[in-house]
Structure formats: C-alpha cells, structure tokens
BARO-888072 format. One record per residue: x, y, z of N, C-alpha, C in turn. Coordinates in Angstrom, 1 decimal. Layout:
<nodes>
+--------+--------+--------+--------+--------+--------+--------+--------+--------+
!    nc1 !    nc2 !    nc3 !   cac1 !   cac2 !   cac3 !    cc1 !    cc2 !    cc3 !
+--------+--------+--------+--------+--------+--------+--------+--------+--------+
!      X !      Y !      Z !      X !      Y !      Z !      X !      Y !      Z !
...
+--------+--------+--------+--------+--------+--------+--------+--------+--------+
</nodes>
This chain:
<nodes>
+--------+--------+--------+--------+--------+--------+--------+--------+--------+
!    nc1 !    nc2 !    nc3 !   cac1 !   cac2 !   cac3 !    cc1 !    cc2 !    cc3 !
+--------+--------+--------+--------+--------+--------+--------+--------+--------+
!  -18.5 !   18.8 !    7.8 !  -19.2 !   17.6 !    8.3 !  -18.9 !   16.4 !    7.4 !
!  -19.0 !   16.8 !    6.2 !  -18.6 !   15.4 !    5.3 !  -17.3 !   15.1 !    5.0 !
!  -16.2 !   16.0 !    5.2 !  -14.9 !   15.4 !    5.6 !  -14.8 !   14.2 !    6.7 !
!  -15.5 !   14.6 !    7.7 !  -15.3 !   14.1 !    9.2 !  -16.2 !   12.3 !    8.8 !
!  -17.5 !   12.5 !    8.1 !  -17.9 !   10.6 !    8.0 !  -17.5 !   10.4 !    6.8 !
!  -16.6 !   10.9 !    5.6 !  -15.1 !    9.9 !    5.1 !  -14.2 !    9.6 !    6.2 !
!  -13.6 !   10.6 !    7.2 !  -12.9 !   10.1 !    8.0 !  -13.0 !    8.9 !    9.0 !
!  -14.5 !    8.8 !    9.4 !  -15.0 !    7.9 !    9.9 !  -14.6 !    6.5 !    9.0 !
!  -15.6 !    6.7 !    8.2 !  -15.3 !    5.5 !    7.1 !  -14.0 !    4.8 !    6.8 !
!  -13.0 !    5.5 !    6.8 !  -11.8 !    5.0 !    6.4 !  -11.1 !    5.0 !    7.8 !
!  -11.5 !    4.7 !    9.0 !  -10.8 !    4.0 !   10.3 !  -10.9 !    2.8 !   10.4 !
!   -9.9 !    1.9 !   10.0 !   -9.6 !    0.2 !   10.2 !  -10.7 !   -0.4 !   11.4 !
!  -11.0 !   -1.2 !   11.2 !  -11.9 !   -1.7 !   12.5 !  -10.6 !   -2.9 !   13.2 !
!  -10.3 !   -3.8 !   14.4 !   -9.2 !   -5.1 !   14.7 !   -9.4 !   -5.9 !   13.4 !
!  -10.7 !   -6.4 !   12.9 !  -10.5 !   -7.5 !   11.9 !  -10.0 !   -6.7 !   10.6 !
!   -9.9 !   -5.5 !    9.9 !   -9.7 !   -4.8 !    8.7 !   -8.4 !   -4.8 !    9.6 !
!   -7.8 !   -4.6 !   10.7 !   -6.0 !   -4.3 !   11.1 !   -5.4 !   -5.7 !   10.8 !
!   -6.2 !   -6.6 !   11.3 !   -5.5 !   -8.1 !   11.0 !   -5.5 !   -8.4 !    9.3 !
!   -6.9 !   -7.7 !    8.4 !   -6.3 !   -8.2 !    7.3 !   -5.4 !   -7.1 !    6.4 !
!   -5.2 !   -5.9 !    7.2 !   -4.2 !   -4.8 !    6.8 !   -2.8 !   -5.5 !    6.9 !
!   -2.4 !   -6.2 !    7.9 !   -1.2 !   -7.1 !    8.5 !   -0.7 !   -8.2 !    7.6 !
!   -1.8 !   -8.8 !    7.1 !   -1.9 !  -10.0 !    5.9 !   -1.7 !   -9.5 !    4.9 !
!   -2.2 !   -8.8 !    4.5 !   -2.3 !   -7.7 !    3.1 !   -0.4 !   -7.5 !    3.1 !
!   -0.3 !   -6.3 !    3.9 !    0.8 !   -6.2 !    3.9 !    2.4 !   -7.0 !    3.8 !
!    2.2 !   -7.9 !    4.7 !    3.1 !   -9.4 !    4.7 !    2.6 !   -9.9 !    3.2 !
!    1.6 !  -10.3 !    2.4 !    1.3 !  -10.9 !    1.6 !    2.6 !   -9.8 !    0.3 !
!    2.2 !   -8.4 !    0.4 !    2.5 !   -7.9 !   -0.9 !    4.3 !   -8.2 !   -0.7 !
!    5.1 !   -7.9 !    0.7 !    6.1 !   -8.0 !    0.6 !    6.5 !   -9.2 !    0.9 !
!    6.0 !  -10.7 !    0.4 !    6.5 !  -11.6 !   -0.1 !    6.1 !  -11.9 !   -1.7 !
!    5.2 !  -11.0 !   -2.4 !    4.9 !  -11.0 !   -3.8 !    6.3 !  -10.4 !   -3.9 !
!    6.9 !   -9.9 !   -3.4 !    8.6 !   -9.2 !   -3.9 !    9.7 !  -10.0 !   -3.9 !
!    9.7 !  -11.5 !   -3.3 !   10.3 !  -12.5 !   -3.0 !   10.5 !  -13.1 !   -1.9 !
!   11.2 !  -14.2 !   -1.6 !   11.3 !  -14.7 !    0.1 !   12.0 !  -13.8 !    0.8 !
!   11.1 !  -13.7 !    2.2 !   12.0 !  -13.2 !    3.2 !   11.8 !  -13.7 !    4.4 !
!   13.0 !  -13.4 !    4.9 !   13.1 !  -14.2 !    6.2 !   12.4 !  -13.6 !    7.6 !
!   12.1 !  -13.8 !    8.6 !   11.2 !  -13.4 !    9.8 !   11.6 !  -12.1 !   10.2 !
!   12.9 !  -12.3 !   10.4 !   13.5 !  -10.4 !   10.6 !   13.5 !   -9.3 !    9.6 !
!   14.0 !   -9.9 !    8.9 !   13.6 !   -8.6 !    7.2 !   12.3 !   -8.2 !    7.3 !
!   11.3 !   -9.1 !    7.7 !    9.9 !   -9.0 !    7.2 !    9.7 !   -7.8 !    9.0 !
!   10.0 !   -8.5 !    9.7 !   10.1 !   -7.5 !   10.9 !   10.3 !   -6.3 !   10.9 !
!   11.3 !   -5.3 !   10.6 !   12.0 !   -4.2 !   10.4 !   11.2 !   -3.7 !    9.2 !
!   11.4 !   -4.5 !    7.6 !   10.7 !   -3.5 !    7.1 !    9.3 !   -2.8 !    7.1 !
!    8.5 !   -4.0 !    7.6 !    7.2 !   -4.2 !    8.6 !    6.6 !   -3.1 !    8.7 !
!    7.4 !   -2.7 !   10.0 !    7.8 !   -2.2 !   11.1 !    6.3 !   -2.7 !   12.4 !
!    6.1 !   -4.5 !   12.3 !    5.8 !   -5.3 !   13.1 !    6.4 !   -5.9 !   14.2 !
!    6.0 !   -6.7 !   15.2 !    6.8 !   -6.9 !   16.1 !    7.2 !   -8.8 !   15.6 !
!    8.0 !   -9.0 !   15.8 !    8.3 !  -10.9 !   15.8 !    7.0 !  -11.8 !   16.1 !
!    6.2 !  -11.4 !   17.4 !    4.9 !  -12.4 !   17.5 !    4.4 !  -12.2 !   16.9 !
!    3.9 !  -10.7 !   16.8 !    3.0 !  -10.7 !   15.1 !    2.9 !  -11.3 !   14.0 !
!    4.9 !  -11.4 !   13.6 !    4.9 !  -12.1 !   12.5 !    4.8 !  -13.8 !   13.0 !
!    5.2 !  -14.2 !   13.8 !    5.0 !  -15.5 !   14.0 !    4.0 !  -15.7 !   14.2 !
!    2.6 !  -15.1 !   14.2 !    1.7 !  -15.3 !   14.4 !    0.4 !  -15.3 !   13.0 !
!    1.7 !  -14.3 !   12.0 !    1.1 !  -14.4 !   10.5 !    1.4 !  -15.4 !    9.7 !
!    3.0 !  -15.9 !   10.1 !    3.3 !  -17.3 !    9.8 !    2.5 !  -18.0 !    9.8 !
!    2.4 !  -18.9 !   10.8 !    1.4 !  -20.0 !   11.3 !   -0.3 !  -20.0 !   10.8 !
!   -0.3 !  -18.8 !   10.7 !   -2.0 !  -18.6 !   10.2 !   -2.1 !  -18.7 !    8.6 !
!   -1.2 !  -18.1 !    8.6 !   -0.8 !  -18.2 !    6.4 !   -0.7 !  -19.5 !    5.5 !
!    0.5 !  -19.6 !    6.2 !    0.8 !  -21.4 !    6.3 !   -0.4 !  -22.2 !    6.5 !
!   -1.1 !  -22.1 !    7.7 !   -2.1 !  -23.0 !    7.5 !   -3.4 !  -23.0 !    6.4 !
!   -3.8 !  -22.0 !    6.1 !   -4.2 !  -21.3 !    4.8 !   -3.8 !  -21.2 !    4.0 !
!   -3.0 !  -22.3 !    3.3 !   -2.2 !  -22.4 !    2.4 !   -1.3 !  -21.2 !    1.8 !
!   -1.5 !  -19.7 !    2.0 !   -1.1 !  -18.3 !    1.8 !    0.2 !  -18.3 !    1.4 !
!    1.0 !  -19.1 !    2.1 !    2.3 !  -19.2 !    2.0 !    3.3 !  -20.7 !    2.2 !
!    4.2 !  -20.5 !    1.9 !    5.1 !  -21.8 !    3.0 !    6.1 !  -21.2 !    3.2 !
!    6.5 !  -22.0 !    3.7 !    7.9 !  -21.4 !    4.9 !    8.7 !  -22.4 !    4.3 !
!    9.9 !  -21.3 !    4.2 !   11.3 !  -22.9 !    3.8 !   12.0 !  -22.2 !    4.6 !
!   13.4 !  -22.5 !    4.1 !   14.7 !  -22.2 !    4.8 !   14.9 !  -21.2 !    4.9 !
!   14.8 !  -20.1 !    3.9 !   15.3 !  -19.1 !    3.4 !   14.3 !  -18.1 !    4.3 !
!   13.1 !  -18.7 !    4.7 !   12.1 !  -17.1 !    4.8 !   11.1 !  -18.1 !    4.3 !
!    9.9 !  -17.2 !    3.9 !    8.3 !  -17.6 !    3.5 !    8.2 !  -16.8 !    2.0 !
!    7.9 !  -18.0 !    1.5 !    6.9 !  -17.3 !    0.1 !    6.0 !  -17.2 !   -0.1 !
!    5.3 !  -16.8 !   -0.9 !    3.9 !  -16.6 !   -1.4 !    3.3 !  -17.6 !   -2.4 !
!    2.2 !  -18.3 !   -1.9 !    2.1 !  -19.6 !   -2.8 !    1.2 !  -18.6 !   -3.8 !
!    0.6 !  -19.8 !   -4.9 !   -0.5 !  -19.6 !   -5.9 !   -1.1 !  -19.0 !   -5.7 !
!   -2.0 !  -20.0 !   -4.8 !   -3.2 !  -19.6 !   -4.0 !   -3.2 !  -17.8 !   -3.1 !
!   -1.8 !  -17.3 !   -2.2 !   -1.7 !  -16.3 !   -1.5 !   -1.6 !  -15.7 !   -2.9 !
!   -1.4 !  -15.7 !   -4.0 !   -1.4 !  -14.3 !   -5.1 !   -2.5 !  -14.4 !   -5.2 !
!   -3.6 !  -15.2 !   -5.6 !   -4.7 !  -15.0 !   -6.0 !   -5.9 !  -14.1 !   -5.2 !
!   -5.2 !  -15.1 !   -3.6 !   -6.1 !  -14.5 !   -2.5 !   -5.9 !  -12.5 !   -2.5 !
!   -4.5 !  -12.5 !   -2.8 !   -4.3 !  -11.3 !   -2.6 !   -4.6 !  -10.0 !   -3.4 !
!   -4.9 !  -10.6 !   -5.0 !   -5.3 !  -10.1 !   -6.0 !   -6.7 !   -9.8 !   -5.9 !
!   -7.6 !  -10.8 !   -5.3 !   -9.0 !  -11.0 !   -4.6 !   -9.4 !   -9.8 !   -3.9 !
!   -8.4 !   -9.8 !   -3.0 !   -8.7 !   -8.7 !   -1.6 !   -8.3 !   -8.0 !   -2.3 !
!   -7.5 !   -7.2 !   -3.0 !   -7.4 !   -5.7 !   -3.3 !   -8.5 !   -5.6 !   -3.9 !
!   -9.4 !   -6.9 !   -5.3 !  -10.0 !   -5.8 !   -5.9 !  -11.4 !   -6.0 !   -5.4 !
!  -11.6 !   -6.4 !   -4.3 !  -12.7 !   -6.1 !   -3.3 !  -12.7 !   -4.7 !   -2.8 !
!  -11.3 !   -4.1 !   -2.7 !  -11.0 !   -3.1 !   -2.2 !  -11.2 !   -1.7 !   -3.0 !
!  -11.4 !   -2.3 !   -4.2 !  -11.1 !   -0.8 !   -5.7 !   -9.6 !   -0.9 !   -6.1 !
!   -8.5 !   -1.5 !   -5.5 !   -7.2 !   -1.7 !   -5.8 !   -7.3 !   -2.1 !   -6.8 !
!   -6.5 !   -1.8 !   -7.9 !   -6.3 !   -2.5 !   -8.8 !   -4.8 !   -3.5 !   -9.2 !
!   -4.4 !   -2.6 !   -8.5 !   -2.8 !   -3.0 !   -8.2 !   -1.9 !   -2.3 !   -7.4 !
!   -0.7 !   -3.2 !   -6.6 !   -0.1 !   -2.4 !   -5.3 !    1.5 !   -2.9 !   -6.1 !
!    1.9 !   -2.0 !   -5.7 !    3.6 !   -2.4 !   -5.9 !    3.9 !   -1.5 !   -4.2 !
!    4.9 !   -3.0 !   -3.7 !    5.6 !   -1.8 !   -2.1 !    7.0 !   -1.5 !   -2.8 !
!    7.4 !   -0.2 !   -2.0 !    8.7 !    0.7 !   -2.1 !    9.7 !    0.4 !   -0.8 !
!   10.5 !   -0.2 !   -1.1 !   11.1 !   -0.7 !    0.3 !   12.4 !    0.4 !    0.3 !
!   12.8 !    0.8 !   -0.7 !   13.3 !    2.0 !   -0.2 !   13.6 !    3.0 !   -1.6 !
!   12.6 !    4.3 !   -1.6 !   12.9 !    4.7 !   -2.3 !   12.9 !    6.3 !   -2.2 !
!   13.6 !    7.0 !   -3.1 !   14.0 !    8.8 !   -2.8 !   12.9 !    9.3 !   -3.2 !
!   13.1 !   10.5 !   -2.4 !   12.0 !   11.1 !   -3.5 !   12.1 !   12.6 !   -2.6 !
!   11.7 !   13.6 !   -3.2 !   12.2 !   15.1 !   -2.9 !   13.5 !   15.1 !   -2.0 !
!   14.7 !   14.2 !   -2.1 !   16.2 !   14.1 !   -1.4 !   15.5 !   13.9 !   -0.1 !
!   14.2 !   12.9 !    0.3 !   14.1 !   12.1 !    1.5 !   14.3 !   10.9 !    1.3 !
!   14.5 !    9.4 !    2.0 !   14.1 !    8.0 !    1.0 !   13.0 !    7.7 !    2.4 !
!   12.2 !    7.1 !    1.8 !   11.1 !    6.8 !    2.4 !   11.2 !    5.2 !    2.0 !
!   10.2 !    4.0 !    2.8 !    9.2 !    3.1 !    2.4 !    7.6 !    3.8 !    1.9 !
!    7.1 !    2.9 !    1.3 !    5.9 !    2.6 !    0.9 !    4.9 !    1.8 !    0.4 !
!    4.3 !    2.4 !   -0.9 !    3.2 !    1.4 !   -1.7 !    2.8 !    2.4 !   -2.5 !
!    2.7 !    2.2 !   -3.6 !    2.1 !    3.0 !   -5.0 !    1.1 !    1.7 !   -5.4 !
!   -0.1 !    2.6 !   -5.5 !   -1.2 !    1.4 !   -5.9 !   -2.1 !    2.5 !   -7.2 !
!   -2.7 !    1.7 !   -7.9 !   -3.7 !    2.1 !   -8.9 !   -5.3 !    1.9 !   -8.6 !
!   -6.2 !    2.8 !   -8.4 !   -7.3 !    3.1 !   -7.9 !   -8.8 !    2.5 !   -9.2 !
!   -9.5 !    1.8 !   -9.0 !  -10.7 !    1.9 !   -9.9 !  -11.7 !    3.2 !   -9.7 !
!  -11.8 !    3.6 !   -8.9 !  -12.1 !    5.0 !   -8.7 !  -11.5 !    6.2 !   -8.5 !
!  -12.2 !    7.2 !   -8.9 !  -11.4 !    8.0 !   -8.4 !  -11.5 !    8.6 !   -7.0 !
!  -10.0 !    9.7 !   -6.5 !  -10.4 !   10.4 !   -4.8 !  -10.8 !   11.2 !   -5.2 !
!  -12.3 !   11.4 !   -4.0 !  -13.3 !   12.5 !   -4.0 !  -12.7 !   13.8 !   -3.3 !
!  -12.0 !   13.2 !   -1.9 !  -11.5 !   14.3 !   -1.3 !  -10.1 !   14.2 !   -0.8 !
!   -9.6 !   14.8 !   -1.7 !   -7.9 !   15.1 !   -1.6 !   -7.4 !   15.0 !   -0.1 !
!   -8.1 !   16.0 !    0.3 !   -7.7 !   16.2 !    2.2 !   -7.7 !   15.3 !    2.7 !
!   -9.0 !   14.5 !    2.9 !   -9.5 !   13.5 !    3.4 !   -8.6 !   12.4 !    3.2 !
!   -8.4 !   12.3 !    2.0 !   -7.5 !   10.8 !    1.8 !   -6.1 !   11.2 !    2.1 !
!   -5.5 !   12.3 !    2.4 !   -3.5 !   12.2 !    2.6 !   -4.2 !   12.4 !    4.3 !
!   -5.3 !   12.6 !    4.6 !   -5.5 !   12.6 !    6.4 !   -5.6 !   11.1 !    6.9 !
!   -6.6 !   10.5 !    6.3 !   -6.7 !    8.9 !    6.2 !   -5.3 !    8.4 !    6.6 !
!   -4.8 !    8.5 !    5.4 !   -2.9 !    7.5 !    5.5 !   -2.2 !    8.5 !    6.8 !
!   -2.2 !    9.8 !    6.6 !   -1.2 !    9.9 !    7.9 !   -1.9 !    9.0 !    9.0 !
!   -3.0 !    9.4 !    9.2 !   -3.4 !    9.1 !   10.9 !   -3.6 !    7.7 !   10.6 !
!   -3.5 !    6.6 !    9.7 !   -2.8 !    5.4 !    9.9 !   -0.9 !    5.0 !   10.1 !
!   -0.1 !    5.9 !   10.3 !    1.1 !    6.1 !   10.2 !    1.8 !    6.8 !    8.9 !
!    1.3 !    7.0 !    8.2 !    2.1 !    7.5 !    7.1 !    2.9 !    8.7 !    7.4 !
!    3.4 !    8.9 !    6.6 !    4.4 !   10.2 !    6.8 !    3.4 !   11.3 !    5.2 !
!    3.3 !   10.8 !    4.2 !    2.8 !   11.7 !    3.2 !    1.9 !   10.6 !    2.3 !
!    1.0 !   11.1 !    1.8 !    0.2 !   10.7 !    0.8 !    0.5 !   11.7 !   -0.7 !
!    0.3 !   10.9 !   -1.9 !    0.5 !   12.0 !   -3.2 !   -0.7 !   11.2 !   -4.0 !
!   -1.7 !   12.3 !   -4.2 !   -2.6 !   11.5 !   -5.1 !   -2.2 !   11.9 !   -6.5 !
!   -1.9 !   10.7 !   -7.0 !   -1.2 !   11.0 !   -8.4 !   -2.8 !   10.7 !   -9.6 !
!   -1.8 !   11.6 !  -10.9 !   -3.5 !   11.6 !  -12.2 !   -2.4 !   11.2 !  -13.2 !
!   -2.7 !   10.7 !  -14.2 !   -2.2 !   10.1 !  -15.7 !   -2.7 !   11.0 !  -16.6 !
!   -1.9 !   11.6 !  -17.7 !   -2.3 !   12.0 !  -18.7 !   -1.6 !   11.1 !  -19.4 !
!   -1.8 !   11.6 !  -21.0 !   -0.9 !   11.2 !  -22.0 !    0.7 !   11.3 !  -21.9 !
!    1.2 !   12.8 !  -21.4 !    2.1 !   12.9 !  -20.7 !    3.1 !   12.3 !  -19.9 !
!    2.4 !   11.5 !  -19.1 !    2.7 !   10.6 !  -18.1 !    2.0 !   11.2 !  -16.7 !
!    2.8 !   10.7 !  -15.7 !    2.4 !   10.6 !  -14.2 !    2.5 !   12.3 !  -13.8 !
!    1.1 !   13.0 !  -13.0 !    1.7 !   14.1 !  -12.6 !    0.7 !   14.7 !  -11.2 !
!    1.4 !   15.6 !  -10.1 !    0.3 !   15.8 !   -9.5 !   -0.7 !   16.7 !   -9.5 !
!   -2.0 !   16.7 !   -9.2 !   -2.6 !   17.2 !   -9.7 !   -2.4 !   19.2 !   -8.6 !
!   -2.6 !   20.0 !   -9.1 !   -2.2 !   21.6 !   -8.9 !   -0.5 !   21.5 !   -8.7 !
!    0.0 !   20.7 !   -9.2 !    1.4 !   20.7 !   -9.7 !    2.1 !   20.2 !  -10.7 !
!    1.2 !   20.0 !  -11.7 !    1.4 !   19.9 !  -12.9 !    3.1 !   20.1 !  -13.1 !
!    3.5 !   21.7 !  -12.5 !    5.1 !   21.5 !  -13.1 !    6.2 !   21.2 !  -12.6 !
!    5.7 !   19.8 !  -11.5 !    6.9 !   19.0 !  -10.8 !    6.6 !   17.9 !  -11.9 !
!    7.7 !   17.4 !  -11.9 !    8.0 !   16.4 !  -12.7 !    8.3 !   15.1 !  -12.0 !
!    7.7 !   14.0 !  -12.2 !    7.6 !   13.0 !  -10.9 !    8.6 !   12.2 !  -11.6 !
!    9.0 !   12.2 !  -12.7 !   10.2 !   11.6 !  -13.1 !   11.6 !   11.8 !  -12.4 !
!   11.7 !   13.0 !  -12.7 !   12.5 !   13.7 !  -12.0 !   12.8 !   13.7 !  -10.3 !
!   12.0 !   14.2 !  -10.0 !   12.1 !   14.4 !   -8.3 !   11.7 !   12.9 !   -7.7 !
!   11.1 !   11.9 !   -8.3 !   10.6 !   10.9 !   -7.6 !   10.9 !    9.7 !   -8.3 !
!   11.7 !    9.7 !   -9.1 !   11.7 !    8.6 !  -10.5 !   11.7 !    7.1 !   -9.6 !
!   12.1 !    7.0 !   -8.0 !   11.5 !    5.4 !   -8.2 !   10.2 !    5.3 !   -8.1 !
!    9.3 !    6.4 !   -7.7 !    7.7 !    6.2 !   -7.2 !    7.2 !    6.7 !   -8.6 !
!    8.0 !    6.9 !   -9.9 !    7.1 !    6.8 !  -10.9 !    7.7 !    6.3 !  -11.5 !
!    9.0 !    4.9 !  -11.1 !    8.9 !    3.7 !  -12.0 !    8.3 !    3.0 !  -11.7 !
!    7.9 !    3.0 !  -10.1 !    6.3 !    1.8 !   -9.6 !    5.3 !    2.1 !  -10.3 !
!    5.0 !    3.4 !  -10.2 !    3.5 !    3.8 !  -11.0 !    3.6 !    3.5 !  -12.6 !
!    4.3 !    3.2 !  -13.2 !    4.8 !    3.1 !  -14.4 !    4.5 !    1.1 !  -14.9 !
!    4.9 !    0.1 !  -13.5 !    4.2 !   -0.9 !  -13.7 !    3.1 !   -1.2 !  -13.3 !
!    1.7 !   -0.5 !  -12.6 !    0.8 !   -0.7 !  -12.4 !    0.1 !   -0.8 !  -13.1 !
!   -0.9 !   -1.6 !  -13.2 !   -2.3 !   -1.4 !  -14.0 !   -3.0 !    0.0 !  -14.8 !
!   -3.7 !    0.0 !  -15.7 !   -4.1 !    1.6 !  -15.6 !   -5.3 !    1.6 !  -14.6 !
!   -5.4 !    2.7 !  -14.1 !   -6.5 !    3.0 !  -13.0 !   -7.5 !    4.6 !  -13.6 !
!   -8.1 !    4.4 !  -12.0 !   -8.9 !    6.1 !  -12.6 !   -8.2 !    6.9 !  -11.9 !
!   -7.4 !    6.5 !  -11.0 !   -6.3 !    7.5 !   -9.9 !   -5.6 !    6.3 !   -9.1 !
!   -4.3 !    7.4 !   -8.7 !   -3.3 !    6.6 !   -8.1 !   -3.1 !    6.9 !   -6.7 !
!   -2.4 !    6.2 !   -6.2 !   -1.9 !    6.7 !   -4.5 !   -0.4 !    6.1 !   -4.1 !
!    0.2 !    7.1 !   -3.9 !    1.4 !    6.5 !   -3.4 !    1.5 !    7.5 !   -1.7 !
!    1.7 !    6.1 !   -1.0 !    1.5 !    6.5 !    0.4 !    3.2 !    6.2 !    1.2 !
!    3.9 !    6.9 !    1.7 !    5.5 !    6.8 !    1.7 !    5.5 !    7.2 !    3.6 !
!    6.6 !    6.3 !    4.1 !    6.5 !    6.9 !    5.4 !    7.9 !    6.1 !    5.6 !
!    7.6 !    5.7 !    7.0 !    9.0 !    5.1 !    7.9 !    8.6 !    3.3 !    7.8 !
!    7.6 !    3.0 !    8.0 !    7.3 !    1.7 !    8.2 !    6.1 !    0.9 !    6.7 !
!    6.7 !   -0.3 !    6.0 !    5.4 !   -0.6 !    5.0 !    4.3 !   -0.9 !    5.7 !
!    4.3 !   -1.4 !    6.7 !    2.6 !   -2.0 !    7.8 !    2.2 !   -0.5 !    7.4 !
!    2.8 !    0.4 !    7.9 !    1.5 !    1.7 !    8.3 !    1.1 !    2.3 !    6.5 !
!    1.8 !    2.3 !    5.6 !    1.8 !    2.7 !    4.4 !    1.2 !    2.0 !    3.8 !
!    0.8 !    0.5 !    3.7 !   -0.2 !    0.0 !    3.0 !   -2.0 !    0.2 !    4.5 !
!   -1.5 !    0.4 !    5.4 !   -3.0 !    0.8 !    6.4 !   -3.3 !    2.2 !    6.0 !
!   -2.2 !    2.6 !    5.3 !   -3.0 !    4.4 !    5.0 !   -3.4 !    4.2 !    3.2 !
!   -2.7 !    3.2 !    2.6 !   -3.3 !    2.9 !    1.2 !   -4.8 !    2.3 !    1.4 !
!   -4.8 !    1.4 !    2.7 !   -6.2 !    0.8 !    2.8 !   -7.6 !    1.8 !    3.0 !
!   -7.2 !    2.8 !    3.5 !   -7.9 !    3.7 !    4.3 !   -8.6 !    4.4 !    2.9 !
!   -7.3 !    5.0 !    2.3 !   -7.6 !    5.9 !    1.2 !   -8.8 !    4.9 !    0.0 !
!   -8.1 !    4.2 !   -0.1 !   -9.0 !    3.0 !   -0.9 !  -10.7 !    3.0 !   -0.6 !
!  -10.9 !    3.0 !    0.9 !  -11.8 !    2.9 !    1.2 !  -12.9 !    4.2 !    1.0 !
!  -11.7 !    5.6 !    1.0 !  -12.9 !    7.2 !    0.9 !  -12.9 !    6.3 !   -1.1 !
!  -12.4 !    6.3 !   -1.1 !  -12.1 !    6.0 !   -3.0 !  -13.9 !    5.5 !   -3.6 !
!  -13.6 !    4.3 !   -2.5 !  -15.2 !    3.1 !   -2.9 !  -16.5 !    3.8 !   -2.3 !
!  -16.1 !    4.5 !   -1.4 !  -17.3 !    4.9 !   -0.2 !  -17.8 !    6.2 !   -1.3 !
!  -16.5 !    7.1 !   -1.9 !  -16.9 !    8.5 !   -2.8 !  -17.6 !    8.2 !   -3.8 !
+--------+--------+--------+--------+--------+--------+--------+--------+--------+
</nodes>
C-alpha cells in the first residue's frame, strides 16, 4: 500500500506536464542553441508544442530566438536553477546520446538533496513516465557505484553517465533516467524527485 501513494504522488498533474516540457526545453538549451527541429526529435515533442514553448518563453524572457535556434537567457538559467531546487534537484546534466551496457540511450543524470526511499518505486515512477531504465546511483570515496552492485564498474560499462555524474553537484543520491526520448527522461527524473521530497 505505501508503494502505491509514492506512486500516486509522483504522477505529473497538465500544469507539472507543461512545466516538465519547459524544464526539459530549458535544460537542452543550457547545452547550447538549437534549432526547432533538433529540439523536436531529440524532445521527442511534436513542432506545436515546441512553437508553442517558443512563444511562451520568449515572452517570459526564458529565452530568445535568433537565427540559429533559441537560447537560454540569464534570467531562463536562473529560473531553471529555481525550479529544480524547488524540486530537491540539485543539478541535471541531459545525455543526448550516450552508451551504456553496449545500448546508447538519451537522458538526464541529476544529483538528489535527498535521498530515494524506495528503489522500486522510483525506476517505476520514470518508466511509466516513458523511460526505458532508471539507475539509482550512491557516491563513495571510490567514486560513482550501484547500490547491490557494487562490482559493476560505472566507469567502465557507462563512462558517459559517469562523466555526467562526475560534473554534478554533490548530492545525497543520484538518478540517471535513460530511454528513447529526453521529454520522457527528464518526466521520469521529475517523478523520481518528487518520491525523493515526499520520502
């Protein structure tokens, strides 16, 4: 029964999906400009959507739009740094394309102010927001490792998802959420975030 109201808890409500959408568009122009279709595909949003995050951003100062694509103003880092750590985020890096056990996935490796109470609960959260896999990652002195697999070596089998985890902030736990699309991988980082603050 208390798996089932974390699971509750960490289901997006429309206004948490619209600012999952923002969130998202916001972190993959912290990576640089990009243009409407880039942002489309790696998304995996539809065009109105994004014309529709355009126009709202832009007018919220969040961004501007040049030639090239849209960037991320001042103000859109700040806001964005705001909203994660409303969230317990302490910091997100997205993976736009990286290997890991000889699959390559997208994603988002973020650093937690809390820790995850329930393992299950949080890699169930991100799938059934789209993910493909969740890894709740722990820090020792060591470095980056998972927890009851201590003797995988995330260097090794994962070295881009633990050279993101490598620039994050220190946290009390980590989450790297990897799948086919970044929209659904930062909605299943949001989720998990949320058993994080709720546990």
């Amino acid at each position: 029964m208390e798996v089932r109201a974390l699971e509750v808890l960490a289901m997006p409500s429309a206004l948490e999906d619209k600012e999952a959408r923002t969130i998202a568009f916001l972190l993959l122009l912290n990576e640089g400009v990009r243009g409407r279709y880039s942002a489309s595909e790696l998304l995996g949003l539809g065009q109105g959507v994004l014309r529709g995050l355009y126009r709202d951003l832009k007018e919220l100062g969040l961004i501007e739009v040049k030639r090239g694509g849209a960037v991320i103003t001042e103000h859109g880092k700040r806001w964005l740094k705001e909203v994660l750590r409303t969230r317990g985020i302490l910091g997100a890096k997205l993976l736009e394309d990286v290997e890991a056990w000889s699959f390559r996935y997208k994603g988002v490796a973020a650093s937690l102010e809390r820790g995850i109470p329930n393992v299950i609960a949080a890699r169930d959260a991100a799938v059934r927001s789209g993910a493909t896999m969740a890894l709740i990652v722990k820090r020792s002195e060591a470095g980056f490792y998972l927890p009851l697999v201590e003797d995988h070596d995330l260097k090794v089998e994962a070295p881009g998802v633990h050279k993101a985890l490598e620039g994050l902030p220190q946290g009390t736990s980590y989450i790297v959420v990897l799948g086919s699309q970044l929209y659904s991988c930062v909605r299943g980082l949001l989720s998990v975030a949320a058993l994080a603050k709720g546990g």
